[in-house]
mmCIF file of the C-alpha atoms, coordinates in Angstrom:
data_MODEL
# 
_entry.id   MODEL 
# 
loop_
_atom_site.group_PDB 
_atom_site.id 
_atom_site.type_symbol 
_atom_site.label_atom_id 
_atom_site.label_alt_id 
_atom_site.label_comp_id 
_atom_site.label_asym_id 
_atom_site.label_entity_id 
_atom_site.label_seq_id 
_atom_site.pdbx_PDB_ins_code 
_atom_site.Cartn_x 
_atom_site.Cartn_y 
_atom_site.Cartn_z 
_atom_site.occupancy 
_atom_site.B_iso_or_equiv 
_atom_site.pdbx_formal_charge 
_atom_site.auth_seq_id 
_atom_site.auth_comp_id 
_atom_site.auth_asym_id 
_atom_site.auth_atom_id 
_atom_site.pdbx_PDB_model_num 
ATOM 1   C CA . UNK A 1 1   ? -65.492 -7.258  13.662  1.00 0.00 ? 1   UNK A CA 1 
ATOM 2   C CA . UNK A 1 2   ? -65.142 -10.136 11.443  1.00 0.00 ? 2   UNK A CA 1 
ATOM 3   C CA . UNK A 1 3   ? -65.217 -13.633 13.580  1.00 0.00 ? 3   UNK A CA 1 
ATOM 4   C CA . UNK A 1 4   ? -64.808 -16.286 10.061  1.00 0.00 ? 4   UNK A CA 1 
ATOM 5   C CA . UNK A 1 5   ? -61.615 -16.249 8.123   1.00 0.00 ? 5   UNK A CA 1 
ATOM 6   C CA . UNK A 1 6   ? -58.536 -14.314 7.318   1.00 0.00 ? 6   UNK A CA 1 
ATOM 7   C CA . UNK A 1 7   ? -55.286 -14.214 9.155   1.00 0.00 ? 7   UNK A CA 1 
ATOM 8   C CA . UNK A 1 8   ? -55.069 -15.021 12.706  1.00 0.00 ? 8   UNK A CA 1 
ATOM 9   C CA . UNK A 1 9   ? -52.979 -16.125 15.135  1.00 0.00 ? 9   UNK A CA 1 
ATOM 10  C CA . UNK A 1 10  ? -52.259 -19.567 15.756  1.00 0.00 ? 10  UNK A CA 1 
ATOM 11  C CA . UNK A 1 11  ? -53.818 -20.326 12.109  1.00 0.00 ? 11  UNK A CA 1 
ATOM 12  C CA . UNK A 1 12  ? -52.937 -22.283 9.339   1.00 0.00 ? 12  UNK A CA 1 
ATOM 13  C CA . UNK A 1 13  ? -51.053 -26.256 9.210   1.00 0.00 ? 13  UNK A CA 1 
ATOM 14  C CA . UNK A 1 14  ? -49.735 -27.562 12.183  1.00 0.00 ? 14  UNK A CA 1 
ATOM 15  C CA . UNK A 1 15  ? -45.884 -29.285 11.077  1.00 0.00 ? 15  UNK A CA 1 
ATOM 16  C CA . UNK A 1 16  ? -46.325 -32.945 11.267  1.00 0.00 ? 16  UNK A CA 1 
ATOM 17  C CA . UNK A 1 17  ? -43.567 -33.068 13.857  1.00 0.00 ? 17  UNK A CA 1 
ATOM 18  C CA . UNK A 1 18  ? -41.811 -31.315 16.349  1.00 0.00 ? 18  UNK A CA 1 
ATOM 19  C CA . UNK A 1 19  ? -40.602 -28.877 13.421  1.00 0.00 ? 19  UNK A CA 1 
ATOM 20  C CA . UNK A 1 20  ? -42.027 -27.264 10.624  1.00 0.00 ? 20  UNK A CA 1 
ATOM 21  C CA . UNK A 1 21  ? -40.965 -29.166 7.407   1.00 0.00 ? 21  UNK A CA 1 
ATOM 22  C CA . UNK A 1 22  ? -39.896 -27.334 4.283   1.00 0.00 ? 22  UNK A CA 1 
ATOM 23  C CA . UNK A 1 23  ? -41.991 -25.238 2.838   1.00 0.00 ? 23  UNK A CA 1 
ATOM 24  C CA . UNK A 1 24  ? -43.822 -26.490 -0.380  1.00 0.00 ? 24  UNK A CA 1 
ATOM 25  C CA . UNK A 1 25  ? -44.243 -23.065 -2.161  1.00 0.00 ? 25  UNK A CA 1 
ATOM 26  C CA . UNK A 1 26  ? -42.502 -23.039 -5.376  1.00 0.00 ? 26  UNK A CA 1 
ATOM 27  C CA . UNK A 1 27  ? -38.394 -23.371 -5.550  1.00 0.00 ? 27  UNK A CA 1 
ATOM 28  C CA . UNK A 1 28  ? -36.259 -20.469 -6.475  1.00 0.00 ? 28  UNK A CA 1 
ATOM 29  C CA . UNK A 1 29  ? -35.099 -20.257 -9.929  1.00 0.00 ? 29  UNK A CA 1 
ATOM 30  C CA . UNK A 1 30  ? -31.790 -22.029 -10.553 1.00 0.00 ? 30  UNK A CA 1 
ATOM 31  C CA . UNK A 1 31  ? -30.341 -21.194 -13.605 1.00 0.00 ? 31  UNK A CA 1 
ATOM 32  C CA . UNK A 1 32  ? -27.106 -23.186 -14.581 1.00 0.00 ? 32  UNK A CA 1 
ATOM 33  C CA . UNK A 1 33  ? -24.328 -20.856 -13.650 1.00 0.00 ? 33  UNK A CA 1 
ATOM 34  C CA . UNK A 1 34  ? -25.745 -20.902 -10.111 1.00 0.00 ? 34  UNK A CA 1 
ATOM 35  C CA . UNK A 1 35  ? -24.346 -23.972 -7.101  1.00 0.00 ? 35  UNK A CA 1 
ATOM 36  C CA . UNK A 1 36  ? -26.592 -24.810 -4.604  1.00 0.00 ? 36  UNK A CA 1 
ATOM 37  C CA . UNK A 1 37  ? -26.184 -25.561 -0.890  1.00 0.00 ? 37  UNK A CA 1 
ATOM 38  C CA . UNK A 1 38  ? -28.845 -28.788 0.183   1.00 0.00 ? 38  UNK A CA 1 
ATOM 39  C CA . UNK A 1 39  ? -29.295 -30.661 3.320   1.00 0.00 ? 39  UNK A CA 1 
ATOM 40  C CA . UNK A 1 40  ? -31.458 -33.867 3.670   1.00 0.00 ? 40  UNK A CA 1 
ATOM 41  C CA . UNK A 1 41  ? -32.535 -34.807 6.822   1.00 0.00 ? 41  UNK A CA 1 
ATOM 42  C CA . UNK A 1 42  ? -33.075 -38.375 8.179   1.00 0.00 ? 42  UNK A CA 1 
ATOM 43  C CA . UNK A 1 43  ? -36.294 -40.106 10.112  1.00 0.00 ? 43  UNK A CA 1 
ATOM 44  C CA . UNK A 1 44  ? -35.289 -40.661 13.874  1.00 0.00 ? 44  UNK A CA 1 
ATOM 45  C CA . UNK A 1 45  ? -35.139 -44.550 13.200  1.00 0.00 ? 45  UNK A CA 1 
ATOM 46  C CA . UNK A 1 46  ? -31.981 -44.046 10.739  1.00 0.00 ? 46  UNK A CA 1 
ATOM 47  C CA . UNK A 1 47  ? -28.965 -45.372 11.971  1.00 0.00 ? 47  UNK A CA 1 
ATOM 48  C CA . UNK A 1 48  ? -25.747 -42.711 12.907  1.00 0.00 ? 48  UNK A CA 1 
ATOM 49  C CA . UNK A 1 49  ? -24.992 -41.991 9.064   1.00 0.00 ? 49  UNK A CA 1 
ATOM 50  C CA . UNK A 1 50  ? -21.296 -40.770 10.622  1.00 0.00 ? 50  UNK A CA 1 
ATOM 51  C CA . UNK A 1 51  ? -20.638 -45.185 11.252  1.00 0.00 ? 51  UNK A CA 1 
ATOM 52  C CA . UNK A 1 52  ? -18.638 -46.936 8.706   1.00 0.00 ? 52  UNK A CA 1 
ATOM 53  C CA . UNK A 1 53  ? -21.701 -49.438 7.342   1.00 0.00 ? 53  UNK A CA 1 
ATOM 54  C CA . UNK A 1 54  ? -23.650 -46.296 7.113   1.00 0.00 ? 54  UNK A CA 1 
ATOM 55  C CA . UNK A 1 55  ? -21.303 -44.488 4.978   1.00 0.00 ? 55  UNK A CA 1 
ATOM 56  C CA . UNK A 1 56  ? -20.632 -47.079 3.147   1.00 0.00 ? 56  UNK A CA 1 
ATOM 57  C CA . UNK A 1 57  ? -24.725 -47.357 1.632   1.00 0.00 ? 57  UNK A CA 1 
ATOM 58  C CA . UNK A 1 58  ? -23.514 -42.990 1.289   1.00 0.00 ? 58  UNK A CA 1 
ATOM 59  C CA . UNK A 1 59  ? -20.451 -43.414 -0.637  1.00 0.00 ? 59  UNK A CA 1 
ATOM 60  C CA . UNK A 1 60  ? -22.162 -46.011 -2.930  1.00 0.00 ? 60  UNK A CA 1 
ATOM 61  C CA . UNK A 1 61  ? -25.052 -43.554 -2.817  1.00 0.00 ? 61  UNK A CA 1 
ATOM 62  C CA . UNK A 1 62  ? -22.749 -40.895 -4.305  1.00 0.00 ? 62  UNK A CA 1 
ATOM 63  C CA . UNK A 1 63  ? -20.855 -42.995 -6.419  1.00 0.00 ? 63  UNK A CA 1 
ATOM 64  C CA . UNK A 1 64  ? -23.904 -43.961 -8.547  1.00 0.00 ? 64  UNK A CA 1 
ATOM 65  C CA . UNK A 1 65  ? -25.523 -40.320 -8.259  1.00 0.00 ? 65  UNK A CA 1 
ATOM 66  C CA . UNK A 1 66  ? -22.714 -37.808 -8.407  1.00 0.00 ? 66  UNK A CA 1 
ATOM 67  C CA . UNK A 1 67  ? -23.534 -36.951 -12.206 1.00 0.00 ? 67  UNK A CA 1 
ATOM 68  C CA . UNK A 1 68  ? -26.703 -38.131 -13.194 1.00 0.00 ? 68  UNK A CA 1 
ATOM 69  C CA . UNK A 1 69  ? -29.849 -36.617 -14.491 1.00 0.00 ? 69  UNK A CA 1 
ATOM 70  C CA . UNK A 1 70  ? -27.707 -32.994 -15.021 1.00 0.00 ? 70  UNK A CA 1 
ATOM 71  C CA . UNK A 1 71  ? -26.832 -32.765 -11.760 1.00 0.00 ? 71  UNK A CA 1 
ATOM 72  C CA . UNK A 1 72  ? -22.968 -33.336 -9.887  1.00 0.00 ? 72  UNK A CA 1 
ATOM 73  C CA . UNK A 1 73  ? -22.205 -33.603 -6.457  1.00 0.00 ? 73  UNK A CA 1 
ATOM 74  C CA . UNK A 1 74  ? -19.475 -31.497 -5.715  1.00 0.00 ? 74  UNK A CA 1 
ATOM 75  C CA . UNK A 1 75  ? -18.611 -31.093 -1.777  1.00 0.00 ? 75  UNK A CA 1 
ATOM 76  C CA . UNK A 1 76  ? -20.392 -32.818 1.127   1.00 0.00 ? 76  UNK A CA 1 
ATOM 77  C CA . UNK A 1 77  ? -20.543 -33.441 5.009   1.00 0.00 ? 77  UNK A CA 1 
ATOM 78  C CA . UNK A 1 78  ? -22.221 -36.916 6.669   1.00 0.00 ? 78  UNK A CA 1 
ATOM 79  C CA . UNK A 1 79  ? -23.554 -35.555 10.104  1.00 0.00 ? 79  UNK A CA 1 
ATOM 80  C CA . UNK A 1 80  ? -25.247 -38.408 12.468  1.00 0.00 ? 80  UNK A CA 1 
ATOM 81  C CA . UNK A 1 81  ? -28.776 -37.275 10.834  1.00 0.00 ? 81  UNK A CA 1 
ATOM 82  C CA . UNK A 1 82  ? -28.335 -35.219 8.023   1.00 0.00 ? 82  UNK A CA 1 
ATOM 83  C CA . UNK A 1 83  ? -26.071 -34.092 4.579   1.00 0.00 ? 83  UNK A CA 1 
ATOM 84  C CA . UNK A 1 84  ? -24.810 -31.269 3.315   1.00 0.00 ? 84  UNK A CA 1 
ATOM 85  C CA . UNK A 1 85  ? -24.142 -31.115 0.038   1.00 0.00 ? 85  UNK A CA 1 
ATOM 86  C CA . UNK A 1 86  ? -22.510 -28.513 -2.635  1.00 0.00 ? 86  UNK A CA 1 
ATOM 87  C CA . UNK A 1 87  ? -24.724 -29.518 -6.319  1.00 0.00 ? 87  UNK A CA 1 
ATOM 88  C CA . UNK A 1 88  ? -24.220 -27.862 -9.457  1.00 0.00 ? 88  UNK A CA 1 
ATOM 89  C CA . UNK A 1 89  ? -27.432 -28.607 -12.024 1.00 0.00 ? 89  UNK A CA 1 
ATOM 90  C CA . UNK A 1 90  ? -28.537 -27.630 -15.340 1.00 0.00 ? 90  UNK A CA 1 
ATOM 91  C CA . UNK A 1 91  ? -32.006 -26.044 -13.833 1.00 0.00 ? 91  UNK A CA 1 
ATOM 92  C CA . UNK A 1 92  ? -34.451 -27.088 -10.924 1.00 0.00 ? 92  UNK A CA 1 
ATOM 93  C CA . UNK A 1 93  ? -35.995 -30.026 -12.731 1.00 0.00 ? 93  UNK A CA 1 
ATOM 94  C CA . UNK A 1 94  ? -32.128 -31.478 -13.437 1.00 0.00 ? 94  UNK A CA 1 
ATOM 95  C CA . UNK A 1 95  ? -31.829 -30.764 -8.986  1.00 0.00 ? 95  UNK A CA 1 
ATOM 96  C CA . UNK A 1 96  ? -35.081 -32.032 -8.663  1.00 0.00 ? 96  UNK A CA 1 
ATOM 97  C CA . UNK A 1 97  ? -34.055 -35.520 -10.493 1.00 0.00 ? 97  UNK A CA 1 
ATOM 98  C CA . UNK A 1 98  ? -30.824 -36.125 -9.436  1.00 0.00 ? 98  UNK A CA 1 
ATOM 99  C CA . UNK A 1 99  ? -32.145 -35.432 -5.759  1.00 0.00 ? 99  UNK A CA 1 
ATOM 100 C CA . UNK A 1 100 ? -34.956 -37.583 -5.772  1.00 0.00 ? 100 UNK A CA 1 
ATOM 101 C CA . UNK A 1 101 ? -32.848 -40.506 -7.231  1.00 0.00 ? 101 UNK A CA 1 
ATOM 102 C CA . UNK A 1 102 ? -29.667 -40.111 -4.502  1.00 0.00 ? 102 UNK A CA 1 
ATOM 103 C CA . UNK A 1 103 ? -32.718 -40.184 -2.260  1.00 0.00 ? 103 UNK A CA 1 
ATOM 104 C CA . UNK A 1 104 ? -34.356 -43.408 -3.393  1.00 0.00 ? 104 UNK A CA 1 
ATOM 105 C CA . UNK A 1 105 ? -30.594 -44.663 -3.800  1.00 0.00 ? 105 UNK A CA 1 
ATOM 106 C CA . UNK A 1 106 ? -30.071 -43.717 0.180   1.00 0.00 ? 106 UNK A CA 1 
ATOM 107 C CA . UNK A 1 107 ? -33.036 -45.041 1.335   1.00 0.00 ? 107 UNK A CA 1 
ATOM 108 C CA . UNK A 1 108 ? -32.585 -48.488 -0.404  1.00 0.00 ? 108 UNK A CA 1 
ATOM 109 C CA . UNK A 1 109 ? -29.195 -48.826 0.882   1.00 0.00 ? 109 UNK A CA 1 
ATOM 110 C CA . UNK A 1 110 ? -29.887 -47.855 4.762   1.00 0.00 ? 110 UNK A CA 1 
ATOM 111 C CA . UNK A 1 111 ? -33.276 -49.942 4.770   1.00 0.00 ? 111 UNK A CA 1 
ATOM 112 C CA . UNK A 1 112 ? -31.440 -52.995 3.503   1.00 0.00 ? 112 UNK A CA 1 
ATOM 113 C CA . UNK A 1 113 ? -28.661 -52.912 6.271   1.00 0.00 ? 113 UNK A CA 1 
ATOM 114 C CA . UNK A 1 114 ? -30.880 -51.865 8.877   1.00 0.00 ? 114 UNK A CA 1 
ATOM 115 C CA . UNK A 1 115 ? -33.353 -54.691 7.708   1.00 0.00 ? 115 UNK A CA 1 
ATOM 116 C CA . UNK A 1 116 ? -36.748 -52.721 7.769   1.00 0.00 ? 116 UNK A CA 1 
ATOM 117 C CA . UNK A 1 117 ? -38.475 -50.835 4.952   1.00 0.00 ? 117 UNK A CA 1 
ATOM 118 C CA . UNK A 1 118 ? -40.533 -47.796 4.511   1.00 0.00 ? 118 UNK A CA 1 
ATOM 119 C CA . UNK A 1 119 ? -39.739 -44.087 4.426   1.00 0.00 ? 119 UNK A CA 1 
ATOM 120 C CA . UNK A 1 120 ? -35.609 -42.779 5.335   1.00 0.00 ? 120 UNK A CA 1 
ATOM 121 C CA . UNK A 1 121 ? -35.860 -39.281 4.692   1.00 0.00 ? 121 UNK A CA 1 
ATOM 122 C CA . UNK A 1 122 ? -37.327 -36.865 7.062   1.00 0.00 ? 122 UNK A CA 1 
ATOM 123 C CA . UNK A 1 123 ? -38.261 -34.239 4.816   1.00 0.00 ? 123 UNK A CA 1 
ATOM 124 C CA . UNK A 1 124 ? -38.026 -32.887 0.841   1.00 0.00 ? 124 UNK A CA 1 
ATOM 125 C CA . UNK A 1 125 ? -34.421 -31.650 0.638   1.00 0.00 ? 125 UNK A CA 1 
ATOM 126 C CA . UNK A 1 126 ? -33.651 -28.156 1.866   1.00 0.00 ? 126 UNK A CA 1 
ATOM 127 C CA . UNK A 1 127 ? -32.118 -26.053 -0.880  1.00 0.00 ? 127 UNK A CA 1 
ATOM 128 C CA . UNK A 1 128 ? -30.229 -22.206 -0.875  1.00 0.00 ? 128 UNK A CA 1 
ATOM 129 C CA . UNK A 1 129 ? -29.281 -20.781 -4.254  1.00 0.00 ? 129 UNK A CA 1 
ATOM 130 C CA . UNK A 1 130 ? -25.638 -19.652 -4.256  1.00 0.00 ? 130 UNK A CA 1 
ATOM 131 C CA . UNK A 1 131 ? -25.135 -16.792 -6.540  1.00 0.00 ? 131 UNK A CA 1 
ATOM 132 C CA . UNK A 1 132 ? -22.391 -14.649 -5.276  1.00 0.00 ? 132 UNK A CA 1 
ATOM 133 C CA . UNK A 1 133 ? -18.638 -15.248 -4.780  1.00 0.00 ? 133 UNK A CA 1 
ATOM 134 C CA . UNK A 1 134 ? -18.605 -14.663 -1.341  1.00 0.00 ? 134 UNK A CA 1 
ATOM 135 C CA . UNK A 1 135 ? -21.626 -16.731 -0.762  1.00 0.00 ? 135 UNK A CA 1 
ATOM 136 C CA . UNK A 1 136 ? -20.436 -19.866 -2.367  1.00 0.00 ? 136 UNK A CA 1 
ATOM 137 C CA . UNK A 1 137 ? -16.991 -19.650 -0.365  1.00 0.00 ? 137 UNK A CA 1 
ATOM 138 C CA . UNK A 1 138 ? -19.044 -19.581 3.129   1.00 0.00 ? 138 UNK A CA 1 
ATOM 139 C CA . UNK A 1 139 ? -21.322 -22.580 1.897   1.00 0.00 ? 139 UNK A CA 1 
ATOM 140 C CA . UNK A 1 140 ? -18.429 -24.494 1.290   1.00 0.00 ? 140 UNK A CA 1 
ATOM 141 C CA . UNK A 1 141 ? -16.915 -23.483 4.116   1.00 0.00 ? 141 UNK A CA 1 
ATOM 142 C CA . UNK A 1 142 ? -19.762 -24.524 5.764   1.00 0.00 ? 142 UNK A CA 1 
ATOM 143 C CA . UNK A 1 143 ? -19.833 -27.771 4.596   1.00 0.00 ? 143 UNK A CA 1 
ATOM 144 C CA . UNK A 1 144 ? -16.231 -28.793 4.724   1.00 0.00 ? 144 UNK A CA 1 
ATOM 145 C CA . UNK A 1 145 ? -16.330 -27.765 8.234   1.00 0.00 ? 145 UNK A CA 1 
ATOM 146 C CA . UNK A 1 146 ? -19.707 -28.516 9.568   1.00 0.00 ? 146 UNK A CA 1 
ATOM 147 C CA . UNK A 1 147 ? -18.622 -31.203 12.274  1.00 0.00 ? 147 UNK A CA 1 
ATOM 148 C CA . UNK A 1 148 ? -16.875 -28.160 13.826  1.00 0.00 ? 148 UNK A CA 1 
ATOM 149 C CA . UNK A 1 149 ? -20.528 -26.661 13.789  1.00 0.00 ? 149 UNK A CA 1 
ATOM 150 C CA . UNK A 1 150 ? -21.710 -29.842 15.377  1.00 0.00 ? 150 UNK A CA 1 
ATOM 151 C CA . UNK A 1 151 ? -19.204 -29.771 17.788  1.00 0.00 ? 151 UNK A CA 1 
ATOM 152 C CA . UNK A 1 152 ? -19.899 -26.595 19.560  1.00 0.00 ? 152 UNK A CA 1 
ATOM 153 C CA . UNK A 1 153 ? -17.450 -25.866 22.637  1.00 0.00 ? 153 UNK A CA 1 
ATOM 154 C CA . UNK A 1 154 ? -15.438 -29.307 22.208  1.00 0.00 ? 154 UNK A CA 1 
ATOM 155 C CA . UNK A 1 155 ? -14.261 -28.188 18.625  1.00 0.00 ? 155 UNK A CA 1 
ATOM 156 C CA . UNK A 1 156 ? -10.862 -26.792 21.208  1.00 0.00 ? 156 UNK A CA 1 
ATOM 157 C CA . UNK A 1 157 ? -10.182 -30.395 21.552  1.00 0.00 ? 157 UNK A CA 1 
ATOM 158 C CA . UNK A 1 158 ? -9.478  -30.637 18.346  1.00 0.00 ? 158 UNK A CA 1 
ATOM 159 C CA . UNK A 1 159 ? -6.257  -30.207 16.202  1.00 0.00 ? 159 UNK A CA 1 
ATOM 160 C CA . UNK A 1 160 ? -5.699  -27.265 13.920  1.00 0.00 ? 160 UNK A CA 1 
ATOM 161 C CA . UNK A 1 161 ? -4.770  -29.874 11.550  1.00 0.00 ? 161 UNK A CA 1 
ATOM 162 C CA . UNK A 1 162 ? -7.868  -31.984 12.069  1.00 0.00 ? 162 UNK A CA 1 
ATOM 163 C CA . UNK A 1 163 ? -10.194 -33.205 8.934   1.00 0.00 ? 163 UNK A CA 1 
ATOM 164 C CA . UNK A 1 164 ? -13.750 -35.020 9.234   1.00 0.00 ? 164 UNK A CA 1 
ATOM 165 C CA . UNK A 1 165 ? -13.535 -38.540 7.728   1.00 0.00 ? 165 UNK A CA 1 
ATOM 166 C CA . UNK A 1 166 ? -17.072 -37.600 6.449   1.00 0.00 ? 166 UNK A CA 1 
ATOM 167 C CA . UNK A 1 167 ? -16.849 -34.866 4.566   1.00 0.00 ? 167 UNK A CA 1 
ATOM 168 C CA . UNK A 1 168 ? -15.165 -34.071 0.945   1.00 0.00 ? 168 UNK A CA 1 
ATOM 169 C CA . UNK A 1 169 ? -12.274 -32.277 2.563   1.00 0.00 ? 169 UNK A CA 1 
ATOM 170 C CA . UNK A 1 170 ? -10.678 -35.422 3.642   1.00 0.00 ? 170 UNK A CA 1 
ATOM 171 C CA . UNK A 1 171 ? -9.163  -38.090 1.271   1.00 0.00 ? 171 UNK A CA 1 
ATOM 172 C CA . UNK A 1 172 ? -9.411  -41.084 2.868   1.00 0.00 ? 172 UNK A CA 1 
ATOM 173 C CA . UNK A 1 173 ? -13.114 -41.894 1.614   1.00 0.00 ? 173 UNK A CA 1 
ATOM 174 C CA . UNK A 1 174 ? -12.337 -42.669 -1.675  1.00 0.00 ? 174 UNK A CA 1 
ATOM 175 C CA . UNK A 1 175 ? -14.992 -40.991 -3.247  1.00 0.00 ? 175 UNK A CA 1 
ATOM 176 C CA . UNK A 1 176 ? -14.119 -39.202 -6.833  1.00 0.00 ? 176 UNK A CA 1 
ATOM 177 C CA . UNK A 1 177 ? -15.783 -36.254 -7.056  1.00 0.00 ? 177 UNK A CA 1 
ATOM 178 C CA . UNK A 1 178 ? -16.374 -34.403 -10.675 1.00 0.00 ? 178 UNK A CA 1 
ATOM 179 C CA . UNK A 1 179 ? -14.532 -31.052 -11.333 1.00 0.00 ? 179 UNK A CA 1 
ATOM 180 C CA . UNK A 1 180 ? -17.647 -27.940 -10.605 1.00 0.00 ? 180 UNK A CA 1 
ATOM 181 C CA . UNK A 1 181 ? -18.985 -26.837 -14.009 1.00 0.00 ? 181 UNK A CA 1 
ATOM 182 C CA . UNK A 1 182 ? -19.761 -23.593 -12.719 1.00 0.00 ? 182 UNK A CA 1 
ATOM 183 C CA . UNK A 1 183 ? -17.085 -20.354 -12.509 1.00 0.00 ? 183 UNK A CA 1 
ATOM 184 C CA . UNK A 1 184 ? -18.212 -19.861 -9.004  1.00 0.00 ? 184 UNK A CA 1 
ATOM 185 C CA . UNK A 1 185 ? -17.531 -22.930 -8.057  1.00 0.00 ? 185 UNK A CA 1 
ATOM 186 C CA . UNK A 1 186 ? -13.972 -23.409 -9.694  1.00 0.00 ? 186 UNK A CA 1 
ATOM 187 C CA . UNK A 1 187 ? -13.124 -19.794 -8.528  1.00 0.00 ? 187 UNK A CA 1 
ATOM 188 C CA . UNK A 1 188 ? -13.766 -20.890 -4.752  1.00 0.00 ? 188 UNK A CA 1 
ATOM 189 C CA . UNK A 1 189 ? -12.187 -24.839 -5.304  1.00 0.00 ? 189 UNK A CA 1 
ATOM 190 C CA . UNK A 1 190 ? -9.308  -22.770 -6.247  1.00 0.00 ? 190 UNK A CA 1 
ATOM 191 C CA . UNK A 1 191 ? -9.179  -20.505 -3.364  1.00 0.00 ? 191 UNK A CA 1 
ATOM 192 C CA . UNK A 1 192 ? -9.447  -23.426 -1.206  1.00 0.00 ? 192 UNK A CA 1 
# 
């Protein structure tokens, strides 16, 4: 019986907090044709992102980032502690880019109105490849409708007609949002 190495349980790194992060292995492939569904995930100390000043530093955010570096913004949901976003980019370097500099833009924003500096973000952004019809329709969905998720059993309460202020299904934001690049995307704006 071997007592030194190899797999066991309870092995391996401990997450730095109460969940495991993401993972650090290698990203999938993401070839241009392909959307992607990505969530980024606040530090505890962040402010409600769903309060006007908040989304204000978000829709300036998005304004400056929504086509830079080959990547466009093309859907998205505030939640109190996290996004959701619907990104089309030229490969995973183009995500990685674009990503990193809406995440330097968001940081700089909420640490100047909260007054404090240091680290925003919780976590590397969280990223699923879309690559089917079907799939891309429940991401964005998903992400249109995620304060329904949020809500659990008080979404009743709610109108049929109801739209979150905070995501890119409602209008009164004012945040212009590029046309999607990609035929899955168009084919499920269109359904929509």
């Amino acid at each position: 019986m071997r007592t030194w190495g190899g797999a066991r349980k309870g092995a391996g790194r401990k997450p730095n907090g109460d969940r495991a992060g993401v993972s650090h292995l290698r990203r999938p492939v993401l070839a241009a044709r392909f959307p992607a569904h990505v969530t980024l995930r606040m530090l505890p100390h962040v402010w409600n992102l769903r309060s006007r000043r908040s989304f204000r530093v978000f829709r300036a955010a998005i304004a400056a980032a929504a086509e830079r570096f080959g990547m466009q913004v093309c859907a998205f949901s505030v939640q109190g502690n996290h996004l959701h976003l619907i990104v089309e980019a030229h490969d995973r370097v183009a995500l990685s880019r674009g990503m990193k500099g809406l995440g330097v833009r968001l940081a700089k924003g909420l640490n100047k109105l909260m007054g404090r500096s240091g680290p925003v973000l919780a976590d590397r952004y969280h990223e699923h490849v879309l690559r089917t019809p079907s799939e891309v329709a429940r991401a964005v969905s998903y992400v249109r409708r995620n304060h329904e998720h949020h809500l659990g059993e008080r979404r009743d309460r709610l109108p049929a007609s109801y739209v979150a202020p905070y995501s890119s299904a409602s209008s009164v934001h004012g945040i212009v949002l590029p046309a999607p690049r990609t035929w899955l995307l168009a084919r499920s704006a269109r359904a929509t």
